[in-house]
C-alpha positions in Angstrom: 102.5 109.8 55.3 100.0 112.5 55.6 96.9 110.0 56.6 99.3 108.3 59.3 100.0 111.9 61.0 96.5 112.6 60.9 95.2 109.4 62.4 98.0 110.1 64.9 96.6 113.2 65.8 92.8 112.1 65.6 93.6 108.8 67.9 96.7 110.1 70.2 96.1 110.8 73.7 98.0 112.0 76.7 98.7 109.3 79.5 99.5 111.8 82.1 97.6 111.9 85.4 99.7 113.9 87.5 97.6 116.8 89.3 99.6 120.0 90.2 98.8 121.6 93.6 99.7 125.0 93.0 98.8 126.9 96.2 100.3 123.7 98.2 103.8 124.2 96.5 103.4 128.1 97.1 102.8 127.7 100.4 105.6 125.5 101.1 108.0 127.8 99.6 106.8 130.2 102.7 106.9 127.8 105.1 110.6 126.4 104.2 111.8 130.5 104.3 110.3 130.6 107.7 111.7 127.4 109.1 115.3 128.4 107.5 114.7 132.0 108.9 114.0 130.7 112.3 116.9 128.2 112.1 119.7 130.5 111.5 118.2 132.8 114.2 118.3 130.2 117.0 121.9 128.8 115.4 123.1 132.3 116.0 121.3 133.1 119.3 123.0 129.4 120.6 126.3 130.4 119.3 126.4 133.7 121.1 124.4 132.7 124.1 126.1 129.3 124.8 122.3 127.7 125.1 122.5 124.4 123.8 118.7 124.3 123.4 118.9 127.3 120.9 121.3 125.1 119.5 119.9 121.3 119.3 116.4 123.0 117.8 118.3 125.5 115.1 119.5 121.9 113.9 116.2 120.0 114.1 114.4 123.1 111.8 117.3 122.1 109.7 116.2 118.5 109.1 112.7 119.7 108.7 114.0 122.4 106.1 115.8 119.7 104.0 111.7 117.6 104.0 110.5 120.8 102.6 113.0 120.6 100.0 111.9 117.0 99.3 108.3 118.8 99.0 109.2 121.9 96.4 111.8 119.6 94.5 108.7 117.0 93.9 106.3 119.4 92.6 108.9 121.0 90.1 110.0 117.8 88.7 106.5 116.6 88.3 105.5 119.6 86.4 108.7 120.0 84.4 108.5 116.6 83.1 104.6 116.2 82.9 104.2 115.2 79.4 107.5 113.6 79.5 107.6 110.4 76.7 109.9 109.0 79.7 107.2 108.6 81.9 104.4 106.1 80.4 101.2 107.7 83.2 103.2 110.6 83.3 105.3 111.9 86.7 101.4 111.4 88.9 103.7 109.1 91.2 106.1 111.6 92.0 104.4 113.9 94.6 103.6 110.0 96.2 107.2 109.5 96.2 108.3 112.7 97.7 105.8 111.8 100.3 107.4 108.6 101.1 110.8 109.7 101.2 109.9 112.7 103.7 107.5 109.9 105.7 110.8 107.9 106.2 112.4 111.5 106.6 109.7 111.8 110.0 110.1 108.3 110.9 114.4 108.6 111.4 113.3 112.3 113.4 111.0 110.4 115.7 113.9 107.4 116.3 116.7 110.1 117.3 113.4 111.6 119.2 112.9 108.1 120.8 116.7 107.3 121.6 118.0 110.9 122.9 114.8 110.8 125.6 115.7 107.3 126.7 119.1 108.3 127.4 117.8 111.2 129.6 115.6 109.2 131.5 118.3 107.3 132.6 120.7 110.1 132.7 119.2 113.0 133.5 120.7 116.3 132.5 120.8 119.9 134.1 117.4 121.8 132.3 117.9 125.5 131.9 114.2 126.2 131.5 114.0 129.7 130.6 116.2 129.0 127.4 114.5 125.9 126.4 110.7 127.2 127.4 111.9 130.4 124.7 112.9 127.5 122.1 109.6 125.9 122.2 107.3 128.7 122.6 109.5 130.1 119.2 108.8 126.7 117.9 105.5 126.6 118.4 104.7 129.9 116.7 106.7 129.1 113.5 104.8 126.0 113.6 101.4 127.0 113.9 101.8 129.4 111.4 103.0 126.6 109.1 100.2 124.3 109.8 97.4 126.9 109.1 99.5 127.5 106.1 99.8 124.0 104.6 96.3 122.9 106.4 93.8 123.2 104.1 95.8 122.1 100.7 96.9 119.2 101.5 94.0 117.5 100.0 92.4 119.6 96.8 89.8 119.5 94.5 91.0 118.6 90.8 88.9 117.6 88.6 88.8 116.9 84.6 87.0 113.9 81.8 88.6 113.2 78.7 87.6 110.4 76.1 88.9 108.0 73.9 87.4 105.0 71.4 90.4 103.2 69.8 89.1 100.1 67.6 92.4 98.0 66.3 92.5 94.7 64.9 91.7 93.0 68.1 89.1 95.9 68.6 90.7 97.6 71.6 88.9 100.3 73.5 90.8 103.0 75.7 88.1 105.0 78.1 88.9 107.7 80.4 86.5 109.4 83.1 87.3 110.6 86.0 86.5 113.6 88.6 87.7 113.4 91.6 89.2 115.3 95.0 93.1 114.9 95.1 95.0 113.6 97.7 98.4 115.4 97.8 100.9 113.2 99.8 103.5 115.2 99.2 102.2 118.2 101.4 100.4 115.9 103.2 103.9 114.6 104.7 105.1 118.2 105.1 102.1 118.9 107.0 102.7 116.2 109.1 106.2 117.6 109.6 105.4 121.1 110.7 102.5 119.0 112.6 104.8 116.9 114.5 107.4 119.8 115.6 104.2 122.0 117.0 103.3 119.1 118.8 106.8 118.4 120.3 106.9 122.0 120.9 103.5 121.7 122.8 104.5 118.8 124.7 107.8 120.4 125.3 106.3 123.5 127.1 103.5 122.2 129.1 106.7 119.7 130.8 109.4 122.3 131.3 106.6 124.6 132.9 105.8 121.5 135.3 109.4 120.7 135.6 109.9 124.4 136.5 107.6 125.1 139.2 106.1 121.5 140.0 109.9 119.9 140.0 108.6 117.1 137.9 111.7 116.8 135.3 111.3 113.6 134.4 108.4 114.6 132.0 110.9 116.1 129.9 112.4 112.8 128.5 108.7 111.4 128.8 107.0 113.7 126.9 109.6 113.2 123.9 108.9 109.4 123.7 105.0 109.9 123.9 105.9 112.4 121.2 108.1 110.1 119.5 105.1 107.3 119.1 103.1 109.8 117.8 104.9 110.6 114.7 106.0 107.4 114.1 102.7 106.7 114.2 102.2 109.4 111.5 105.0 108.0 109.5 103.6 104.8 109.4 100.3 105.8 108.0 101.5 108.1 105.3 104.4 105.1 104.0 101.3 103.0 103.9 99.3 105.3 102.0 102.2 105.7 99.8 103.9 102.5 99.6 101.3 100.4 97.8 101.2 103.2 95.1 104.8 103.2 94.4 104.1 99.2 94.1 101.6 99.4 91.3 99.1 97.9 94.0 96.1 96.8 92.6 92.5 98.1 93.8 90.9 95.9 96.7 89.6 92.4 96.0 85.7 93.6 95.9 85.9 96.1 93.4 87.9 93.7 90.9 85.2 91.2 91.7 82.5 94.2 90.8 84.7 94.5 87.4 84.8 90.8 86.9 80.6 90.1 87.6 79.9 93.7 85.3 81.8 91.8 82.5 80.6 88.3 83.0 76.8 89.7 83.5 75.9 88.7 79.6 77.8 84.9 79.5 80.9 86.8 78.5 84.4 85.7 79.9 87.2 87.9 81.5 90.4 85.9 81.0 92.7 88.8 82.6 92.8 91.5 84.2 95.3 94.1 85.3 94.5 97.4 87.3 96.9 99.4 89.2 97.8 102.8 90.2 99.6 105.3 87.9 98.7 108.1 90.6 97.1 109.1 93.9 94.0 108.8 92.6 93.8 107.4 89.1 93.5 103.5 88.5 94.7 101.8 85.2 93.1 98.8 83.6 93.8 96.6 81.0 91.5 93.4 80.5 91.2 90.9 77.6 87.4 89.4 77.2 86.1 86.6 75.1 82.9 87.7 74.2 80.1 85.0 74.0 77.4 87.5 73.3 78.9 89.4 70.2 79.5 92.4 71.9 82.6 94.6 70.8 84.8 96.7 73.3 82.2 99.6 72.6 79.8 97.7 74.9 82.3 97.0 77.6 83.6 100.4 77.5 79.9 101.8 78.9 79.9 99.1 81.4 83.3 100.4 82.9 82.4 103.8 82.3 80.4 103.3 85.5 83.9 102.8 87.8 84.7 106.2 88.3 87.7 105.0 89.7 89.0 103.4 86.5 90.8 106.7 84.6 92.3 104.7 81.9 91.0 101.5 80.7 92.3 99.3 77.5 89.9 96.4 76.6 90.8 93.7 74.0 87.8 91.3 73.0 88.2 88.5 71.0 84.8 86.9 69.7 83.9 83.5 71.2 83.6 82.0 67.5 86.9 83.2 66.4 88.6 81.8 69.8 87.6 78.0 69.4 
């Protein structure tokens, strides 16, 4: 009993890839009481004022408040259940998941964004543009402060190696090497949230200013759908940065044809392969080779070694003599 715990402990290893963006999640935390701060103060302002602007935007800070809560709810999960025996890679795929959910979060804001300025343009309203030019110019300021927060974290340096050589009756090999900038897309889609209300603030201003003193008030409603595209445009990207993850996608078709030629290079024969993503940036592997040469997964284990892509790899070879 003794020599099993010990060979457990010699050959063990964790499987979890998940990278914790500490500074990210802190900042987040800042922006979310700044947003809720502002929203109860133009909630409040509306209420007393009667401005319906004050109003309509306390609300929308509200929808972005709840995709911050998406963000900080993410990054405590993932490192509360980070070496988790319920997650086989580890929780690496939630902060991708958080980012999905708030990229469909941007996407339904940009629809409502889309809908509400059709209706205007084809029934336009009353403007009372020294309450709405206050709500964006307030907007604005929250918002920039919140993107130079979030700005540069939303992509981080982490990197770290670890090492493995497992030999079982089929002589297995498990190799890990990796090091590696990573991509957060779980800030990255609050980012693009506190990104996407400075630029409807933005857009906001510069047509209520024209509308104003130009008389042009049709670039009120106009401004929101050319807004509207925009993050939906934003939304778009991130789900697809996100989406295949969730999926297990695999890597693209020339670097499992790299794998498949570095493998074959000797007269040895890959008869399957398996590689997907267990996180934002770490790639799995498994393959099964029928060596011709002799070699043992030792020998394939170097070869892969050169994939720095490839963070954990398990290699079953079965000799060529043995298989016929």
């Amino acid at each position: 009993m003794g020599n099993t715990e010990q060979l457990r402990q010699q050959w063990s290893h964790q499987h979890n890839f998940a990278s914790h963006n500490n500074s990210g999640e802190r900042n987040t935390a800042i922006v979310l009481l700044l947003t809720v701060v502002t929203m109860f103060a133009e909630i409040t302002a509306g209420t007393i004022y009667g401005s319906m602007a004050l109003l309509a935007d306390g609300w929308h800070m509200g929808t972005h408040a709840a995709a911050f809560l998406i963000t900080l709810f993410a990054y405590r999960y993932a490192r509360k259940h980070a070496n988790s025996a319920s997650y086989s890679y580890g929780t690496g795929k939630v902060s991708v998941l958080g980012g999905f959910t708030s990229a469909v979060a941007l996407g339904l804001v940009a629809l409502v964004m889309l809908v509400e300025s059709g209706v205007r343009i084809f029934n336009p309203q009353d403007i009372h543009f020294d309450q709405a030019i206050m709500v964006a110019v307030i907007g604005l300021i929250v918002n920039i402060v919140s993107v130079f927060l979030l700005k540069d974290h939303h992509s981080h340096d982490h990197g770290h190696s670890h090492g493995h050589d497992h030999d079982h009756s089929h002589d297995h090999s498990v190799s890990h090497g990796h090091s590696h900038g990573h991509e957060d897309h779980n800030l990255k889609a609050a980012y693009f949230h506190v990104l996407a209300d400075a630029l409807t603030s933005l857009l906001a201003i510069g047509a209520l200013l024209l509308g104003k003193y130009v008389g042009l008030n049709w670039l009120d409603p106009l401004m929101g759908i050319v807004g509207a595209v925009i993050i939906s445009r934003w939304a778009w990207g991130l789900m697809r940065q996100t989406a295949p993850i969730l999926l297990d996608a695999s890597m693209k078709q020339k670097q499992l044809t790299e794998i498949k030629q570095m493998i074959e290079q000797e007269g040895d024969c890959l008869v399957d392969l398996h590689v997907w993503k267990v996180s934002a940036d770490h790639y799995a592997a498994s393959l099964i080779i029928v060596s011709e040469s002799g070699a043992n997964s030792d020998h394939f284990k170097d070869k892969l070694a050169q994939i720095k892509a490839l963070s954990h790899v398990t290699v079953e070879v079965h000799m060529a003599s043995q298989a016929q």
